[in-house]
TIVOKE-223333 format. One record per residue (C-alpha): residue in one letter; residue number from 1; x, y negated, z. Coordinates in nm, 3 decimals, m for minus. Each point is the difference from the previous one (the first is absolute). Example, Ala and Ser with C-alpha at 12.3 -4.5 7.8 and 13.67 -1.06 7.14 Angstrom:
REM TIVOKE-223333
 code pos       X       Y       Z
    a   1   1.230   0.450   0.780
    s   2   0.137  m0.344  m0.066
END
This chain:
REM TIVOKE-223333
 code pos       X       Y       Z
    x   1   1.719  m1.990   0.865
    x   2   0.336   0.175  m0.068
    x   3   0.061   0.091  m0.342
    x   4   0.262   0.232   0.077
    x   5  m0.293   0.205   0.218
    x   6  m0.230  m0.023  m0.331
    x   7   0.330   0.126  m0.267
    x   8   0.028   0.275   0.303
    x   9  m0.334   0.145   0.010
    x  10  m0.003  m0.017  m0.397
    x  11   0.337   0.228  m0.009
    x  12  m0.164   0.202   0.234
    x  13  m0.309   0.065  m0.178
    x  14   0.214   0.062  m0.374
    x  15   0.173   0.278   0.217
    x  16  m0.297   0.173   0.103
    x  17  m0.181  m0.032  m0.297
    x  18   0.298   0.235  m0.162
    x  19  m0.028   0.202   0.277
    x  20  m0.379   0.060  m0.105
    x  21   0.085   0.011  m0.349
    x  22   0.220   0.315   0.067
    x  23  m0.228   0.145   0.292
    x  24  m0.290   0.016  m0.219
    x  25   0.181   0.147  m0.273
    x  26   0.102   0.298   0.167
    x  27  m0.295   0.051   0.182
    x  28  m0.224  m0.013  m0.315
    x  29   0.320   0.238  m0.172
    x  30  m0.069   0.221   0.267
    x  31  m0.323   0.032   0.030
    x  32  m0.134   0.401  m0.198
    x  33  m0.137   0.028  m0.304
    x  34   0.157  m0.075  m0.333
    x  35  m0.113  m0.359  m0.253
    x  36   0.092   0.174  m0.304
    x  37  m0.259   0.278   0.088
    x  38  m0.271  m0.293   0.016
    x  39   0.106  m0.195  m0.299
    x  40  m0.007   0.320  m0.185
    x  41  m0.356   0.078   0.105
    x  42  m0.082  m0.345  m0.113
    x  43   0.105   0.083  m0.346
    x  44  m0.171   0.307   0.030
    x  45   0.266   0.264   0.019
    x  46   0.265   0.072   0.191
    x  47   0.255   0.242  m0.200
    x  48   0.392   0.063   0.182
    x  49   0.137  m0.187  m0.295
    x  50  m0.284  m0.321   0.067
    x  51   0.113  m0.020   0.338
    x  52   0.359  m0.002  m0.076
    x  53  m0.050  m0.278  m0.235
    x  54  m0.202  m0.187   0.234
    x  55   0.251   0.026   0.250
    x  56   0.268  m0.124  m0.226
    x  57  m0.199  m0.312  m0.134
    x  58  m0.092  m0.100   0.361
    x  59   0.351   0.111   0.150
    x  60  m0.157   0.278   0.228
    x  61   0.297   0.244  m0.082
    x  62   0.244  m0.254   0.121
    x  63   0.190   0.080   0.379
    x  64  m0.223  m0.187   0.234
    x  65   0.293  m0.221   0.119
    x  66   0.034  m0.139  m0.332
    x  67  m0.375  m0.044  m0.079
    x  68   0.026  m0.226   0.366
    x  69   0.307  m0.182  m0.166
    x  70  m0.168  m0.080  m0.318
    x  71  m0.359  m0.082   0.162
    x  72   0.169  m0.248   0.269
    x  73   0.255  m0.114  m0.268
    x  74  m0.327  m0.097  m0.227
    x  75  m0.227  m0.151   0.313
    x  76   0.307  m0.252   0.065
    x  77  m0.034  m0.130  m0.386
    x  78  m0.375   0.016   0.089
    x  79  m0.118   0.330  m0.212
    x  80  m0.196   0.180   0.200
    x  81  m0.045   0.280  m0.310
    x  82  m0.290   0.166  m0.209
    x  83  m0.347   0.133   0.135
    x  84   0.014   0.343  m0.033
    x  85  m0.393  m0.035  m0.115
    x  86  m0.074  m0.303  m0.093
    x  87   0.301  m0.032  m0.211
    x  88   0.043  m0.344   0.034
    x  89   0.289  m0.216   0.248
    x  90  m0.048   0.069   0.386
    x  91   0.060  m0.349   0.038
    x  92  m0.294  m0.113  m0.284
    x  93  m0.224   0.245   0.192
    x  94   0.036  m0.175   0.370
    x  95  m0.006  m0.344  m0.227
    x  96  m0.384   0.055  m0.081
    x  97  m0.074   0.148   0.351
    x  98   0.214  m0.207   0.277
    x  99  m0.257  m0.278  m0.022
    x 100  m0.315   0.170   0.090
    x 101   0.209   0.166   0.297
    x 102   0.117  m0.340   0.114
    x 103  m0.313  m0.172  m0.020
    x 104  m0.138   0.283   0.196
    x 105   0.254  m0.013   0.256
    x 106   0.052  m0.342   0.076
    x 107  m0.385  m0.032   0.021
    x 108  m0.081   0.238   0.239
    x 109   0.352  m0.150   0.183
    x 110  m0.207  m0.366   0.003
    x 111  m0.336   0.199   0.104
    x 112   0.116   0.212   0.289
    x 113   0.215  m0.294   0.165
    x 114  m0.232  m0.268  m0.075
    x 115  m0.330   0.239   0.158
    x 116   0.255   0.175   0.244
    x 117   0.151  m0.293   0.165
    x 118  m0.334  m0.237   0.037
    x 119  m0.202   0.299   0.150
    x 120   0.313   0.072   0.228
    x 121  m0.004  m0.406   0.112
    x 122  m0.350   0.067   0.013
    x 123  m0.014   0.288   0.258
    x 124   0.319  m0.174   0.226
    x 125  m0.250  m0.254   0.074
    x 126  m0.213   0.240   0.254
    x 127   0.237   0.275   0.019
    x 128  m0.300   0.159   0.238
    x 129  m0.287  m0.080  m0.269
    x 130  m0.173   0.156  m0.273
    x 131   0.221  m0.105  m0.312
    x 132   0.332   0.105   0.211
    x 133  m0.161   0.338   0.067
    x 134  m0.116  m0.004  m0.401
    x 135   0.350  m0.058  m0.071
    x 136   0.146   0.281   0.161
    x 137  m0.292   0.272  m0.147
    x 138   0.061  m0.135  m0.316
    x 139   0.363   0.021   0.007
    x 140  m0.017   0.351   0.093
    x 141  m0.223   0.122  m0.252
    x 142   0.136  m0.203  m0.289
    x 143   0.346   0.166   0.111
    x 144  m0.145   0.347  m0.002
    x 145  m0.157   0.026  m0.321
    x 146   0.188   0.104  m0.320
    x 147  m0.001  m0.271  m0.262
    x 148  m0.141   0.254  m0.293
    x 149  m0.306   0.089   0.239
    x 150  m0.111  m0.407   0.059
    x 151   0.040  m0.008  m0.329
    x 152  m0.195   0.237  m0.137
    x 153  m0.277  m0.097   0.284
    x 154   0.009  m0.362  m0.185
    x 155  m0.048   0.161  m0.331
    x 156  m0.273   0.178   0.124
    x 157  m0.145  m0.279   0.188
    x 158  m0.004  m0.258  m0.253
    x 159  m0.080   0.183  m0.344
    x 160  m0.252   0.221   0.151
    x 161  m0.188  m0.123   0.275
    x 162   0.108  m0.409  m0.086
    x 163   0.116  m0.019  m0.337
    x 164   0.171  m0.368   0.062
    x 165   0.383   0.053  m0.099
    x 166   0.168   0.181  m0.301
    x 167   0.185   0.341   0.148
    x 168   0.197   0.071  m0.290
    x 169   0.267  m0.203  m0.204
    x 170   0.162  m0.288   0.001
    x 171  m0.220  m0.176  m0.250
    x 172  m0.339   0.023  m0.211
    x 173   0.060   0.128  m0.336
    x 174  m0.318  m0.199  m0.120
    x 175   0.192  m0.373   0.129
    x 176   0.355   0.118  m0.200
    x 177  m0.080  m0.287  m0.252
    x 178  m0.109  m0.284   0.273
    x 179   0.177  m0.283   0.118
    x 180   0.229  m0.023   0.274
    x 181  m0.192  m0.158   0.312
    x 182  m0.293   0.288  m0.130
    x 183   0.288   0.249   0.014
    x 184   0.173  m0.105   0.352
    x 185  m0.381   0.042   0.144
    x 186  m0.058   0.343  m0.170
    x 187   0.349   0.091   0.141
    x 188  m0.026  m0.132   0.320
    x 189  m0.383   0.192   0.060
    x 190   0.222   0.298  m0.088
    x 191   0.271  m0.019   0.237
    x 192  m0.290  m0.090   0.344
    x 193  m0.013   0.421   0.034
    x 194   0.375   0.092  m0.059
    x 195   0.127  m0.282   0.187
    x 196  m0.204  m0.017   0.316
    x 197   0.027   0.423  m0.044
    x 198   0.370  m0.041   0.082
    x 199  m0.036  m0.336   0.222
    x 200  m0.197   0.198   0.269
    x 201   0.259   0.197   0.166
    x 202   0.236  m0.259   0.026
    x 203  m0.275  m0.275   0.134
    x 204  m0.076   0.225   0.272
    x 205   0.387   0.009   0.117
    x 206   0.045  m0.372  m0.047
    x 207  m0.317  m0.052   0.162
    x 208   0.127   0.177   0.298
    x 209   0.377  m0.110  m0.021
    x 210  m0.098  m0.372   0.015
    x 211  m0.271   0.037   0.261
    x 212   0.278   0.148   0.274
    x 213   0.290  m0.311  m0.160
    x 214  m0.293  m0.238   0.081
    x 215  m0.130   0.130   0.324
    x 216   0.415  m0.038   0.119
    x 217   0.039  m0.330  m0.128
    x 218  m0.314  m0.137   0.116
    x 219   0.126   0.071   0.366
    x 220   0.308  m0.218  m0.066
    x 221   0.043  m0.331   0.204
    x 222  m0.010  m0.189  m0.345
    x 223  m0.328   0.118  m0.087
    x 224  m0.127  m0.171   0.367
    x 225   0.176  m0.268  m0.038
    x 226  m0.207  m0.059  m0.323
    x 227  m0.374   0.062   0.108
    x 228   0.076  m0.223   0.326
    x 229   0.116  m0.265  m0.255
    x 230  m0.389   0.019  m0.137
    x 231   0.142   0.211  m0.312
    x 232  m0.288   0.149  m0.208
    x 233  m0.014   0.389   0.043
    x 234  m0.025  m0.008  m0.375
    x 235   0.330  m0.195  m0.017
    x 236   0.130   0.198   0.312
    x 237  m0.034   0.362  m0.178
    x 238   0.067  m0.074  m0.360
    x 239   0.295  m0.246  m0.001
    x 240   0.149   0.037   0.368
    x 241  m0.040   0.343   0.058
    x 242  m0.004   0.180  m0.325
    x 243   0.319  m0.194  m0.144
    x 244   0.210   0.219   0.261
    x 245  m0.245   0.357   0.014
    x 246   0.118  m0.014  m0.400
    x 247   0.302   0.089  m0.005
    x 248  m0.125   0.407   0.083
    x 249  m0.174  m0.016  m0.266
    x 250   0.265  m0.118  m0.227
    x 251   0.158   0.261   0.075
    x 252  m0.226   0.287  m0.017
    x 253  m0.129  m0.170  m0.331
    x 254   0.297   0.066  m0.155
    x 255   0.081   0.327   0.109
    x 256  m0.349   0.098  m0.139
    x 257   0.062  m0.118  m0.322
    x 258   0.114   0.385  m0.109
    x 259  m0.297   0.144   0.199
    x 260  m0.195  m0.235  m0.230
    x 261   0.192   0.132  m0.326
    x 262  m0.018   0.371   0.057
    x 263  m0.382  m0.033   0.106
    x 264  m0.056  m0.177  m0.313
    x 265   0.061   0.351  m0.140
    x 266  m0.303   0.124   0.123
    x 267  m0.207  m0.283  m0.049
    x 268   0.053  m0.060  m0.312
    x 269  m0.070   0.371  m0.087
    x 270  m0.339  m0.017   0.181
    x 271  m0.061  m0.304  m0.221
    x 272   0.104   0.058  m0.319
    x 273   0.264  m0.268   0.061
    x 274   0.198  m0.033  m0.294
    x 275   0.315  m0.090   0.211
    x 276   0.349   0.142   0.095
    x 277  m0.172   0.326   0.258
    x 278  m0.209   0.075  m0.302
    x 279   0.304   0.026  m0.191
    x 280   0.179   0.170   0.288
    x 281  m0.286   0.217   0.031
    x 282  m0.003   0.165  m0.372
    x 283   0.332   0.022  m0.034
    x 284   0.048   0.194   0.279
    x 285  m0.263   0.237  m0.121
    x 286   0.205   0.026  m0.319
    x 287   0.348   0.008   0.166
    x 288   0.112  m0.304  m0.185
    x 289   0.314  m0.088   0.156
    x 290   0.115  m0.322  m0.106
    x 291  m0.323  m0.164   0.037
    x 292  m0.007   0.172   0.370
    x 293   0.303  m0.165   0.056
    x 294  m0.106  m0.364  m0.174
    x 295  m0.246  m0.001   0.193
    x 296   0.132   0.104   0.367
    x 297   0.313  m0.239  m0.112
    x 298  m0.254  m0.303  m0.055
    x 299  m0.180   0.068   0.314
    x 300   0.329  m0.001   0.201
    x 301   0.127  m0.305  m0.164
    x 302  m0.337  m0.143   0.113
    x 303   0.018   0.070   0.328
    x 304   0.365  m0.067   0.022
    x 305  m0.087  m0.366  m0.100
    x 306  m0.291   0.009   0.257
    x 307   0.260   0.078   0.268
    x 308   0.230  m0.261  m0.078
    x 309  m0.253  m0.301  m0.084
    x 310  m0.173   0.152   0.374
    x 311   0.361  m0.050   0.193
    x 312   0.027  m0.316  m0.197
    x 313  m0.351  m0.175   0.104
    x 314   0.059   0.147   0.361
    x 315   0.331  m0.181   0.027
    x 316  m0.185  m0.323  m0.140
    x 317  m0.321   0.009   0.248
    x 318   0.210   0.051   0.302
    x 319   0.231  m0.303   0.020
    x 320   0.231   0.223   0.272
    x 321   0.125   0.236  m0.270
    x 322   0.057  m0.289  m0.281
    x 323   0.368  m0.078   0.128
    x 324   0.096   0.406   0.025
    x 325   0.219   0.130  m0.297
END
């Protein structure tokens, strides 16, 4: 593969993510209502001469063009400031939360292409029978329904009616002391809700996306060249047919990536999550604006990377595009 394409698409992403850094900035700037006035009510008063010294120790009372300058000038040496309300670093804050986000994430990611895709091959086999015509109901509803509501319906589902799965938290307080492989389990039991929770709406589109990439390939003169060869129809769907229907789904996988971050939000609020859209979520509530920003910059940088590693892996799979600067 070129390296110059690689170096490109890297330069490309370090300009956007400035343009994000700014664009969030000013939007969150922008946005009514006043910090000081909530850091004051924090500290349980909210005199003219508090909020004057508020806004001097946080630089409120500074021109907005030169709180941009300073806030980009401190991202670029990687300072991403003080929490308003936690009063600790923005960037120690996302430390202790980007790893339940990302575990999250990339989970349902693995779940909803893994499901998605073999229930897709599935249904492409009869495009006429009963699993194609699943395929497409299921797809439809799972596209429909707001992530919050399935949510809450699997909180309801399994802690009152089948109380099988944890619905709250990341981890058992009781198993804080235990070993590791005792801790992964406890963990993992806690993530089956969240994850599959924010899996669902993308396993219905993959489901769908891969079942119309199949049913096209598997017309292709290849693909009868194969089964009048004697091919298995095993062999015939999963390595001749679904090597080429991929490269859709490459694509759309990546550009989901963000849909996956920002739904996380929500999830993770429904849950008790104790990742990044938690942390998203209550500073928002408590107009915290440099964790805001932390947070919407990590997200960004995420999918940024997502994008890039997706153009990257869709240049490697299709050998036509390997040569192309």
């Amino acid at each position: 593969m070129n390296s110059s394409y690689i170096l490109r698409r890297v330069g490309y992403g370090l300009v956007l993510m400035l343009g994000v850094v700014v664009l969030n900035f000013l939007l969150i700037r922008l946005a009514p209502g006043d910090p000081a006035m909530v850091i004051a009510g924090e500290m349980g008063g909210a005199t003219e001469e508090m909020l004057e010294s508020i806004r001097e120790e946080y630089g409120l009372n500074k021109p907005l063009v030169v709180q941009l300058g300073i806030y980009v000038g401190n991202v670029l040496q990687g300072n991403l400031g003080e929490s308003f309300f936690f009063n600790q670093p923005v960037a120690s804050l996302i430390a202790q939360r980007i790893g339940p986000t990302i575990l999250l994430v990339i989970t349902a990611q693995i779940l909803s292409i893994l499901i998605g895709v073999f229930l897709g091959v599935i249904a492409a086999r009869k495009p006429n029978g009963v699993m194609s015509g699943f395929v497409s109901v299921f797809a439809t509803i799972g596209y429909a329904v707001p992530v919050f509501w399935t949510g809450i319906m699997l909180i309801i589902l399994f802690a009152s009616v089948f109380p099988i799965f944890p619905v709250e938290g990341m981890q058992s307080v009781r198993l804080r002391g235990a070993d590791v492989f005792t801790k992964t389990l406890d963990i993992a039991h806690h993530l089956i809700l969240p994850a599959f929770t924010l899996a669902i709406i993308y396993l219905a589109q993959y489901a769908r996306l891969s079942r119309a990439s199949m049913l096209e390939v598997l017309g292709s003169d290849y693909i009868r060249t194969a089964r009048a060869k004697g091919a298995a129809e095993k062999t015939v769907l999963f390595k001749h047919a679904l090597r080429n229907a991929a490269l859709p789904i490459l694509t759309v996988a990546g550009l989901q990536f963000g849909n996956l971050i920002s739904g996380a939000l929500l999830v993770e609020t429904v849950f008790n999550w104790p990742g990044m859209g938690r942390l998203a979520f209550d500073s928002i509530l408590r107009r915290d604006y440099p964790t805001i920003m932390g947070v919407l910059f990590f997200a960004s940088a995420m999918v940024v990377v997502a994008n890039i590693l997706t153009d990257i892996s869709y240049r490697w799979a299709d050998p036509r595009l390997r040569g192309k600067s």
